[in-house]
C-alpha positions in Angstrom: 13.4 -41.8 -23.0 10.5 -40.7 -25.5 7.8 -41.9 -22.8 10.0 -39.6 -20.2 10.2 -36.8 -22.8 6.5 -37.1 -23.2 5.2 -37.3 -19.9 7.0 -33.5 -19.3 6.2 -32.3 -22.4 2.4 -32.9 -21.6 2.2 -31.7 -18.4 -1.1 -29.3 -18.5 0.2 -25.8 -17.2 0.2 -24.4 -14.2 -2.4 -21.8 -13.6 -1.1 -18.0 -14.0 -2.4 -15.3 -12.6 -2.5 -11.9 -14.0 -0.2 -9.7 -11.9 -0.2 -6.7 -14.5 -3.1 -5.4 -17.3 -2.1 -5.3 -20.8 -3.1 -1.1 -19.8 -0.5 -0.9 -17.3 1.9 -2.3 -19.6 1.2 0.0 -22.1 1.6 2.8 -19.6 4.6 1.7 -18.3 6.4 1.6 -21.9 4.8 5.2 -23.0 6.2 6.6 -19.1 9.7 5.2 -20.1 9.4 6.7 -23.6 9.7 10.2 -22.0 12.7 9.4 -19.4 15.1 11.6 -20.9 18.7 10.2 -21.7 21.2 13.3 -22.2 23.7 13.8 -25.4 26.7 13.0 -22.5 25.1 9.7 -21.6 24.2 8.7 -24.8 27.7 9.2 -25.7 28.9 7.3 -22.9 26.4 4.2 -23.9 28.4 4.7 -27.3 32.0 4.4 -26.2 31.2 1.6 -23.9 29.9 -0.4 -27.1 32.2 0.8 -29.3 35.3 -0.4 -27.1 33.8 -4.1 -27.2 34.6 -3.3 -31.2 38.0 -1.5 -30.7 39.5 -1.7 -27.8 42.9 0.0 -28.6 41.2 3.3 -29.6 39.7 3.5 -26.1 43.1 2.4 -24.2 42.0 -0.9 -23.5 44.6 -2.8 -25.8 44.9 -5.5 -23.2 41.6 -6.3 -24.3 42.3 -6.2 -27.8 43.2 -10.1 -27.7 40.4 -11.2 -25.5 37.3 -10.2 -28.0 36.6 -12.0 -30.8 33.5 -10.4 -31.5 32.4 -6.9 -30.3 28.6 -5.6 -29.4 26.3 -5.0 -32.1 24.5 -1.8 -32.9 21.6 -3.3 -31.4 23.6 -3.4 -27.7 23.7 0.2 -28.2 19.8 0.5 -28.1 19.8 -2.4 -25.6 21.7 -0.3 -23.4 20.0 3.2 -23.9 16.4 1.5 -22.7 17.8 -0.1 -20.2 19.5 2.8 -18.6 16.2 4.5 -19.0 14.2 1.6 -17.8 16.8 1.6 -14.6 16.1 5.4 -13.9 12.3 4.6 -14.1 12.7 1.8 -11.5 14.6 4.4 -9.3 11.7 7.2 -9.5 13.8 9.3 -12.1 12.8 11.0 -15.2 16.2 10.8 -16.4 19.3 8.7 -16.9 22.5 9.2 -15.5 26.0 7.5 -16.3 25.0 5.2 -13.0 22.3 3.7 -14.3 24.6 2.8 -17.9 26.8 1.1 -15.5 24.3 -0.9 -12.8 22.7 -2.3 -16.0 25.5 -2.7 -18.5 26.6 -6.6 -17.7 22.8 -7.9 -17.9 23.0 -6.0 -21.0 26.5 -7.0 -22.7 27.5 -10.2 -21.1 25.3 -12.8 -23.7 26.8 -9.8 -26.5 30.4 -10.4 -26.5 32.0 -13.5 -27.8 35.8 -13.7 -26.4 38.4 -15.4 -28.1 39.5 -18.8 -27.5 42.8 -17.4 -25.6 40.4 -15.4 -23.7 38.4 -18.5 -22.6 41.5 -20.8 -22.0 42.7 -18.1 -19.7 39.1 -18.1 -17.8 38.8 -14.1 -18.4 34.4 -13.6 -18.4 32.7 -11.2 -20.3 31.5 -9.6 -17.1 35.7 -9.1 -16.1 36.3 -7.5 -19.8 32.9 -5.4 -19.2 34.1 -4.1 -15.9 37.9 -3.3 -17.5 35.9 -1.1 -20.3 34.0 0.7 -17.3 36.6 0.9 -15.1 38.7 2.3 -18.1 36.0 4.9 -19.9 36.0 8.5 -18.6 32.4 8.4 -17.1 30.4 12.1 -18.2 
């Protein structure tokens, strides 16, 4: 198994091409720093995290017993630039509540650790995300 191991692990790699500058990187990151995010949508980007944490106060308590772990603070910002970063990709200077929810999954899913009861009843992450957005007044 080492020799197998070794062969793929010294493979030379394959040749990349550039499909981007290092310029229009920089570009694209300082055009999605101004894609605005309003105080409504930031708030909405806030209750959804915050009912991965407390479920109950936001009416979910069915999901109260299916999350071990809630998202972090982080998911929060996670979810704030990749709203904006979905409103970009859609020719908009701004984010709207739509663009919170068309990205929320990629955003939560790997963020949410279930409880064992959870997992022995096959409930996802993506089911408990979509019963929090399905749930959550949307601004």
């Amino acid at each position: 198994e080492r020799r197998i191991m070794n062969r793929f692990a010294q493979k030379p790699p394959a040749p990349v091409k550039a499909v981007i500058t290092a310029a229009d990187v920089q570009a694209l990151r300082d055009t999605l720093e101004q894609v605005y995010c309003d105080e409504k949508v930031g708030d909405y980007i806030l209750d959804i995290v915050f009912a991965t944490r407390e479920p109950k106060a936001h009416k979910l308590d069915t999901l109260a017993g299916q999350i071990q772990m809630g998202a972090s603070p982080r998911a929060t910002l996670c979810l704030n630039l990749a709203a904006r970063a979905n409103a970009m990709m859609h020719g908009r200077a701004y984010a709207t509540p739509q663009d919170v929810k068309e990205i929320a999954h990629d955003v939560l899913r790997h963020r949410i650790m279930l409880t064992y009861e959870a997992e022995a009843e096959e409930v996802t992450t993506d089911k408990v995300i979509t019963d929090i957005l399905n749930t959550l007044p949307v601004p």
